[in-house]
VMD Tcl script that draws the C-alpha trace (Angstrom):
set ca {
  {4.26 -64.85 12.06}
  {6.33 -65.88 9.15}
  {9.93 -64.35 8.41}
  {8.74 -63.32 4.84}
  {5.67 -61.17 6.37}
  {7.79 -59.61 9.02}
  {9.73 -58.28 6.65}
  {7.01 -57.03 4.07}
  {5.45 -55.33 7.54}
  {8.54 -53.63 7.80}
  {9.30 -52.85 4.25}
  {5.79 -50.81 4.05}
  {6.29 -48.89 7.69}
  {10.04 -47.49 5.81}
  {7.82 -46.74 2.62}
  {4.97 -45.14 4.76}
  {7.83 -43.41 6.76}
  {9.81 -42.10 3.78}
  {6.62 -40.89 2.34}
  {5.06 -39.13 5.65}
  {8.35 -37.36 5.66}
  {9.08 -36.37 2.00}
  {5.52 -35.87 1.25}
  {6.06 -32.84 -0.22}
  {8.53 -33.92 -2.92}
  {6.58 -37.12 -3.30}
  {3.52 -34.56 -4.60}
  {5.59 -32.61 -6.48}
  {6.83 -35.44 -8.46}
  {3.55 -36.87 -9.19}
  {1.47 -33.39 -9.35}
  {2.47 -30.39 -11.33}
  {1.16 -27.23 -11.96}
  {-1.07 -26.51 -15.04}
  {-0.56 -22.86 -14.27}
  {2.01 -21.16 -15.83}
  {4.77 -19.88 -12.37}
  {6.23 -16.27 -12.37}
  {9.39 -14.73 -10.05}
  {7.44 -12.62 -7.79}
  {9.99 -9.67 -9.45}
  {7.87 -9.87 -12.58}
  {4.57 -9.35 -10.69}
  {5.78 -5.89 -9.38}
  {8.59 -3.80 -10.21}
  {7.84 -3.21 -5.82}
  {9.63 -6.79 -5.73}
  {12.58 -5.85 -7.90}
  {15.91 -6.43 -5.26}
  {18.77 -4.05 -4.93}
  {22.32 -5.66 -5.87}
  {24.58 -5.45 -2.72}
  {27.49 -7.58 -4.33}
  {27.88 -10.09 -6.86}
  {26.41 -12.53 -5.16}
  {24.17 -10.88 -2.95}
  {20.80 -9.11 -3.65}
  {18.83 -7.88 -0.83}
  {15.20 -6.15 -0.39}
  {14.71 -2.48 -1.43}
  {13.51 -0.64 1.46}
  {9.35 -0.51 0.12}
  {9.53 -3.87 0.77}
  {10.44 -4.03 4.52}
  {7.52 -5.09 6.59}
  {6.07 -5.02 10.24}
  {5.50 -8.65 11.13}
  {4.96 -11.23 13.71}
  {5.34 -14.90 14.94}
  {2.17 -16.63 16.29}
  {2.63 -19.54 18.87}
  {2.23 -22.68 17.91}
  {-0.03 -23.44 20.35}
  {-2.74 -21.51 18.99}
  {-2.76 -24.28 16.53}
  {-4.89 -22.18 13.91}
  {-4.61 -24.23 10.46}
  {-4.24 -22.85 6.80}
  {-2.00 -20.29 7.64}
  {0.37 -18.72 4.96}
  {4.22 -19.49 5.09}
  {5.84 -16.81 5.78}
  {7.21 -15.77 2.23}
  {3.82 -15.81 1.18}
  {2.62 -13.39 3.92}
  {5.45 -11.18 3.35}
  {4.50 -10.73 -0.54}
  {0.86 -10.12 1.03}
  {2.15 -7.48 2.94}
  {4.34 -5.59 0.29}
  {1.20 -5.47 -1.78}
  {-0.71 -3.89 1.30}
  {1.44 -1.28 0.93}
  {0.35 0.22 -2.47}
  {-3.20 -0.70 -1.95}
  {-5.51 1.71 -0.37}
  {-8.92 -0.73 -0.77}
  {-8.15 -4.16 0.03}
  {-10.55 -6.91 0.17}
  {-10.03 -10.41 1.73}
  {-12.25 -13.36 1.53}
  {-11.46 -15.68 4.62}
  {-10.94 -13.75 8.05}
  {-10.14 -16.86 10.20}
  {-7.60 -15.95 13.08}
  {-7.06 -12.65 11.20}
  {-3.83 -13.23 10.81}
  {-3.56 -11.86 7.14}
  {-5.73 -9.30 8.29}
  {-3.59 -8.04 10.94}
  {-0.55 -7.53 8.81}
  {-2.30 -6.32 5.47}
  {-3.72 -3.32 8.24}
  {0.30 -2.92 9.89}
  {1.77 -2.79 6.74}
  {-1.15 -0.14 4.52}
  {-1.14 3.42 4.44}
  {-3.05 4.90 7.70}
  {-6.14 5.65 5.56}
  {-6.45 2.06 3.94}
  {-9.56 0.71 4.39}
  {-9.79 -3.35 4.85}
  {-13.06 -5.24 4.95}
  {-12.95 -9.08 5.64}
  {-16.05 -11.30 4.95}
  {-16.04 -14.21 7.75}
  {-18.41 -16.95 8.84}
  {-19.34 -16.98 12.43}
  {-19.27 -19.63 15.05}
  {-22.79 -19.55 14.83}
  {-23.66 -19.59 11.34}
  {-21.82 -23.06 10.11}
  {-25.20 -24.51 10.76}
  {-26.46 -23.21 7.86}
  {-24.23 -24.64 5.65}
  {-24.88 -27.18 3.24}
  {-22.59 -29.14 0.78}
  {-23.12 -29.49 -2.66}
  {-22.75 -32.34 -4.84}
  {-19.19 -31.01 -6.29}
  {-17.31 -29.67 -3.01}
  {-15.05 -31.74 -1.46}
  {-15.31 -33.41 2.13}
  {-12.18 -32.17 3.62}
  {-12.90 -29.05 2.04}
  {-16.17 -28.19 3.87}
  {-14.86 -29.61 6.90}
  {-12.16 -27.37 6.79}
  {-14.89 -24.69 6.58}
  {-16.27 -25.87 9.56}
  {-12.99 -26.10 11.56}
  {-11.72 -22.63 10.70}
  {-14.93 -20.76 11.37}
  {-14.65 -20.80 14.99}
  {-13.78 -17.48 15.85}
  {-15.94 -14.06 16.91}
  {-12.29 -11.91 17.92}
  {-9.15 -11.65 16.33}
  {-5.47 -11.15 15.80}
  {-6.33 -7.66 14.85}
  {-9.06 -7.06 17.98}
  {-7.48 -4.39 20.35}
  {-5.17 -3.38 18.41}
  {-4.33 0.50 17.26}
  {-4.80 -0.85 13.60}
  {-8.48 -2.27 13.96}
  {-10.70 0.89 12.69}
  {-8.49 -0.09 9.33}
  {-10.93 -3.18 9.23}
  {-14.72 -4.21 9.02}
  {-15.53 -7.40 9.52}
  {-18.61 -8.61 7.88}
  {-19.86 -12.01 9.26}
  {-21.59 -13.55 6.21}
  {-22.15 -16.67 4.08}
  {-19.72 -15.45 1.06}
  {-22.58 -17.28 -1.23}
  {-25.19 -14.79 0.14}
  {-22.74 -11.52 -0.01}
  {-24.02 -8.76 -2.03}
  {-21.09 -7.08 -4.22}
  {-23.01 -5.23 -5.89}
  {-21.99 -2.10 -3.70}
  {-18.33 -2.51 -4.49}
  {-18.05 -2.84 -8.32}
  {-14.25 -1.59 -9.08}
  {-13.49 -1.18 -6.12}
  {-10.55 -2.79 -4.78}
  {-6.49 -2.52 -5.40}
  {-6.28 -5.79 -3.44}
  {-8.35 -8.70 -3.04}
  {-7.40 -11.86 -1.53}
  {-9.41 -15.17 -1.48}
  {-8.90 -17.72 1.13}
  {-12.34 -18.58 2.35}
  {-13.59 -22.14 1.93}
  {-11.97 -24.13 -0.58}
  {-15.13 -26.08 -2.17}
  {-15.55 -25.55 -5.69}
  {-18.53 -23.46 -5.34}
  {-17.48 -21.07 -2.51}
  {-13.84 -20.71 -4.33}
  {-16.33 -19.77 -7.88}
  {-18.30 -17.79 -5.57}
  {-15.48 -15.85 -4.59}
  {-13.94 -15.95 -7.58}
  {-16.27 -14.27 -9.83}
  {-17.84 -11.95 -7.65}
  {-13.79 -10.22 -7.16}
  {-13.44 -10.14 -10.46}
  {-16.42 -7.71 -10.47}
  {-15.13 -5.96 -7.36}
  {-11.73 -5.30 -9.18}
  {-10.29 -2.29 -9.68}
  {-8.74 -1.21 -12.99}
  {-5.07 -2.28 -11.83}
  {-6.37 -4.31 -9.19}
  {-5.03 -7.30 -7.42}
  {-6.09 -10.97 -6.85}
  {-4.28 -13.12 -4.69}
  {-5.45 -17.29 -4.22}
  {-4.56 -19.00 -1.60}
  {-3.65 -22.94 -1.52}
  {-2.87 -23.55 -5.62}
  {-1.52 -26.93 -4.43}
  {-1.75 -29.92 -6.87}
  {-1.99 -33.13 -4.96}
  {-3.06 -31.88 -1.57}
  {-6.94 -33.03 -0.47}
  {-8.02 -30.22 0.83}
  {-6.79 -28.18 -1.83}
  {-7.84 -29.86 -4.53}
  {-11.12 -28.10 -5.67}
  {-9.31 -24.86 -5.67}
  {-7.10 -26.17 -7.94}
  {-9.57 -27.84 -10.42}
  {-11.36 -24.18 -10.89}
  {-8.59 -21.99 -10.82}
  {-7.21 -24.95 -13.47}
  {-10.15 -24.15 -15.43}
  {-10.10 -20.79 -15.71}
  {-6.48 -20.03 -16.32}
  {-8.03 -21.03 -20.03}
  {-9.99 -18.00 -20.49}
  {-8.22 -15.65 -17.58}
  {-4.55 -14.78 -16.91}
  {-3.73 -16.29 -13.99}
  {-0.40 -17.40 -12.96}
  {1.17 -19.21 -9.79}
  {4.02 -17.09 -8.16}
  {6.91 -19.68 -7.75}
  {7.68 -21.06 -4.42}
  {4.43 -20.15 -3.10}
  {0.85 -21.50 -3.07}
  {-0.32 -18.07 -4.40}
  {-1.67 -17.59 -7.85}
  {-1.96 -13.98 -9.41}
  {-4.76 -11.79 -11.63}
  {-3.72 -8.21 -12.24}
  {-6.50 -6.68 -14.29}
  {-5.29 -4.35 -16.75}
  {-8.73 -3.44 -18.28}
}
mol new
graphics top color blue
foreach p $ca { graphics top sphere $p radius 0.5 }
foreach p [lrange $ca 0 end-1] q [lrange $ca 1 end] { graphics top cylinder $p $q radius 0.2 }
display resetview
């Protein structure tokens, strides 16, 4: 092996390295948002923080939460970062109907119940571990997408099972494509959709909450992330309808944002 291709060999392992490593900021650079970002502060006055010096603001007590860590062992994938799961959960707390699309490990589940009034009602639409065989992928999803689907539909108990917060939820295991909505028109304060991420389960989703909306309602997306795979047909649609719909990305997150005021 010649001296020159020795060192071209290890001139792409430091570029593969240094990307691997700074991916993030690598996307970021070549990938922005087409959707306009908000401070969470201007999505709720809820968010709005309490000055404890000059240079210190800290959280107003509505927005203290009951959390928790889950081991990394578990190894369950998509999860929200922590900021994003604490905005989540300060939402919970004004929302007496909430909605999610996406149960997985119940995770979000489990803290939009801890953190609601003790009369909130919850109801999470899930696939089964035996219902992925149905599934079929059209022309326009994307490949890591529906294996994503796939990999996160894997579980029949939860976070939430066992817990003194569980009669908050039903759990409806169903192909979000086949869901009825008709019986919750207006409905919901909250809705959050995190199900699969092909373009036509995230339309599916998409349009069937905006009929299940309340008047002052909430709709939280998960995974508005420009330049990321699996990601990327939830970006394309929500890209497309930020034209006609206002829909914004809360900044530091992968959350975007409806609030209906109709």
């Amino acid at each position: 092996m010649t001296k020159e291709i020795i060192i071209l060999i290890l001139f792409l392992t430091i570029l593969f390295l240094t990307y691997k490593i700074n991916k993030k900021k690598v996307r970021n650079l070549f990938y922005k948002s087409k959707i306009k970002q908000i401070d969470i502060s201007k999505l709720d006055k809820i968010f709005d923080e309490k000055l404890i010096s000059k240079n210190l603001k800290g959280p107003k007590e509505d927005t203290i939460i009951k959390s928790f860590i889950i081991s990394p062992q578990n190894k369950i994938v998509g999860m929200t970062s922590d900021y994003e799961a604490w905005i989540i959960s300060v939402l919970s707390k004004k929302s007496n109907n909430i909605f999610e699309f996406g149960t997985c490990s119940g995770k979000t589940t489990y803290l939009m119940a801890l953190n609601s009034n003790k009369d909130a009602k919850i109801t999470s639409l899930t696939l089964g571990p035996d219902q992925v065989k149905n599934l079929s992928k059209k022309n326009i999803d994307n490949k890591i997408s529906f294996r994503n689907i796939l990999n996160e539909s894997v579980y029949e108990k939860f976070l939430f099972s066992g817990t003194d917060v569980e009669n908050k939820i039903n759990v409806i295991f169903e192909d979000s494509t086949k869901f009825d909505e008709s019986k919750y028109i207006n409905k919901f304060d909250l809705i959050f959709i995190d199900g699969g991420h092909t373009y036509s389960v995230v339309k599916n989703d998409t349009e069937k909450s905006f009929k299940m909306l309340n008047k002052n309602g909430i709709i939280l997306w998960h995974d508005y992330v420009p330049g990321k795979q699996s990601a990327k047909n939830v970006v394309n649609y929500l890209n497309e309808i930020s034209k006609e719909k206002k829909i914004l990305n809360i900044r530091n997150t992968s959350l975007c944002v409806f609030r209906n005021s109709d």
